[in-house]
C-alpha positions as a printed Julia matrix, in Angstrom:
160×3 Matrix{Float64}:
   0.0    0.0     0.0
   1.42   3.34   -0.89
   1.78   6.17    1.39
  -0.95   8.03   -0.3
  -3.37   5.3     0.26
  -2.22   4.28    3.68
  -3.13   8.19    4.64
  -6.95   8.02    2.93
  -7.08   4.75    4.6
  -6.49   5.92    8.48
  -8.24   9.38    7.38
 -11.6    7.35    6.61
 -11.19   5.38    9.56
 -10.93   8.17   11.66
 -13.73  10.35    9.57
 -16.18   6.77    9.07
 -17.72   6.17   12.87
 -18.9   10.22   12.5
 -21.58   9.58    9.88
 -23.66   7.09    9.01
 -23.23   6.78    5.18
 -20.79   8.52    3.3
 -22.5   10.38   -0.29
 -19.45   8.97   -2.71
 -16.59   6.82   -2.7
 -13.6    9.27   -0.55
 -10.95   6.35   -1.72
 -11.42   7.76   -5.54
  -9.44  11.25   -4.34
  -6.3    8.89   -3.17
  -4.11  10.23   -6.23
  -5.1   13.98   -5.61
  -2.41  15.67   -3.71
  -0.24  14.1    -6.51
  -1.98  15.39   -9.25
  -3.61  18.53   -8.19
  -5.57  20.78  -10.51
  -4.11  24.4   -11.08
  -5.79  26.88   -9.15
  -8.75  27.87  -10.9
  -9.57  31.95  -11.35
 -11.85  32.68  -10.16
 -11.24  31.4    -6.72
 -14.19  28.68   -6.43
 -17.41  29.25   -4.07
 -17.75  27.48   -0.68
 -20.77  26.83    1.34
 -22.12  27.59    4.77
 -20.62  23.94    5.75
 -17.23  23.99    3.94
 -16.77  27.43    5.78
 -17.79  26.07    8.81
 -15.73  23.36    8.87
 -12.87  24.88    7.31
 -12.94  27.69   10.03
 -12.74  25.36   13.09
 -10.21  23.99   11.43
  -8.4   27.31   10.3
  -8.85  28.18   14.36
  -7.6   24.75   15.82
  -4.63  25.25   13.97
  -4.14  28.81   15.0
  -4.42  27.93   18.96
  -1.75  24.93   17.7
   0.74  27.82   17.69
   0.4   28.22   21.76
   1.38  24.63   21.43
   4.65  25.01   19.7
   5.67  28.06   21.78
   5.19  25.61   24.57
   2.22  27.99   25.93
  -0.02  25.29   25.63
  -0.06  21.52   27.38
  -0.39  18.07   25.53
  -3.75  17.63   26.84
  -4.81  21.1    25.4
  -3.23  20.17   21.95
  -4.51  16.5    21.38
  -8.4   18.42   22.35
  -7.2   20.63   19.69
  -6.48  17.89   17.13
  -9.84  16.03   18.19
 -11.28  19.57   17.32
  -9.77  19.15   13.82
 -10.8   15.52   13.28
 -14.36  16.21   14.17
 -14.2   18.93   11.55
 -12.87  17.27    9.3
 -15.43  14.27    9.69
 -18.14  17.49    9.25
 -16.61  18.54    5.9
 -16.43  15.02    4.52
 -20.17  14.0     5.69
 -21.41  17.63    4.13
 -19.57  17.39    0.87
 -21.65  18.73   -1.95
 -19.03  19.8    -4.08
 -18.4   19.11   -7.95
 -15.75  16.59   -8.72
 -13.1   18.41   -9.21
 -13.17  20.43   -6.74
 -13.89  17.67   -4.16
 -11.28  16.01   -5.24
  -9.12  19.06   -4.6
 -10.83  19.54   -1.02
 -10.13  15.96   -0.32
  -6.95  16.02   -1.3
  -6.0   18.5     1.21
  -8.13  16.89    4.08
  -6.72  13.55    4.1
  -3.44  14.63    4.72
  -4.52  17.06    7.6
  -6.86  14.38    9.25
  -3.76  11.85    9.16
  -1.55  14.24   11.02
  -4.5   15.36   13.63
  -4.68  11.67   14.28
  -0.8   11.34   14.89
  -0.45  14.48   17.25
  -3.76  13.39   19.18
  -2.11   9.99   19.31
   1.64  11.53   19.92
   1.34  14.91   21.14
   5.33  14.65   21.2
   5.48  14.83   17.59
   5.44  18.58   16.63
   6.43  17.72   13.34
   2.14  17.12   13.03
   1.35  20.56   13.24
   3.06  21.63   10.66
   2.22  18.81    8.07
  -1.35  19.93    9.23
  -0.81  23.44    8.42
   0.74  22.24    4.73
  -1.95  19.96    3.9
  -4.23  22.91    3.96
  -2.14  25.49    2.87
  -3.25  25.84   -0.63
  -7.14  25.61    0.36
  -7.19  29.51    0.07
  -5.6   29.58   -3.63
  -8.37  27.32   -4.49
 -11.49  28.42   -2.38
 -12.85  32.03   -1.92
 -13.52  31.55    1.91
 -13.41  34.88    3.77
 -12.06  33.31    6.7
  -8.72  32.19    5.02
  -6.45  34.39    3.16
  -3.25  33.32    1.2
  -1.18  33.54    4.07
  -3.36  32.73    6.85
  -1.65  29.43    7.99
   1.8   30.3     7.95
   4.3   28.27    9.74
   6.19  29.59   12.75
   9.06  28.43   14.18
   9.06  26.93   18.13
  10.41  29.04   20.87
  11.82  27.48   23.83
């Protein structure tokens, strides 16, 4: 099983208990942070649930930063990667996108529910956060959610 797949695999796992029947097949968007589409202009349209979703996640990730500073215990940081799973789970059980652009979405979510699973599992391993905050970092070049802006994930580095 390649990496790709091994990610979609724990990512449904982890999204699957949270609804009771998903609307299409999630394992078809395995090859899609491989093969992403260009960024489309105009900026495609979200809805009240992809901004919803995408803005607990956007904040989760932005509280993650108190985390890296070491402002913020490993209890308070796997809550906040439970935080992004259970978004995540919202997102995938509200899709209602066209193909190509769930396949985009997808693309970006797998990734970023794989690594929430891994820090919640391993708070230890810092190295989560940030491949959370890259699997989403494009989401703003490709959706025109007010909430996100091009750079509105940006990595920092860890003070001690």
């Amino acid at each position: 099983m390649n990496r790709v797949s091994a990610l979609l695999v724990g990512a449904l796992a982890i999204a699957a208990p949270l609804y009771a029947a998903p609307q299409h097949d999630h394992a078809a968007h395995a090859a899609s942070d491989s093969q992403q589409a260009p960024a489309p202009s105009p900026r495609w349209a979200t809805d009240a649930s992809l901004r919803d979703g995408m803005g607990r996640i956007h904040q989760a990730l932005d509280e993650l930063r108190h985390y890296e500073m070491g402002h913020m215990n490993e209890t308070m940081a796997q809550d906040r990667a439970g935080l992004i799973l259970d978004a995540g789970a919202y997102i995938f059980a509200n899709c209602k996108l066209p193909p190509q652009q769930d396949e985009v979405l997808h693309g970006m979510l797998v990734p970023l529910l794989a690594a929430a699973q891994k820090l919640k599992d391993h708070p230890q391993d810092m190295a989560q956060v940030a491949a959370m905050r890259k699997a989403v970092a494009d989401y703003p070049r490709y959706f025109d959610d007010p909430g996100w802006t091009q750079d509105a994930v940006p990595a920092h580095p860890a003070h001690n």
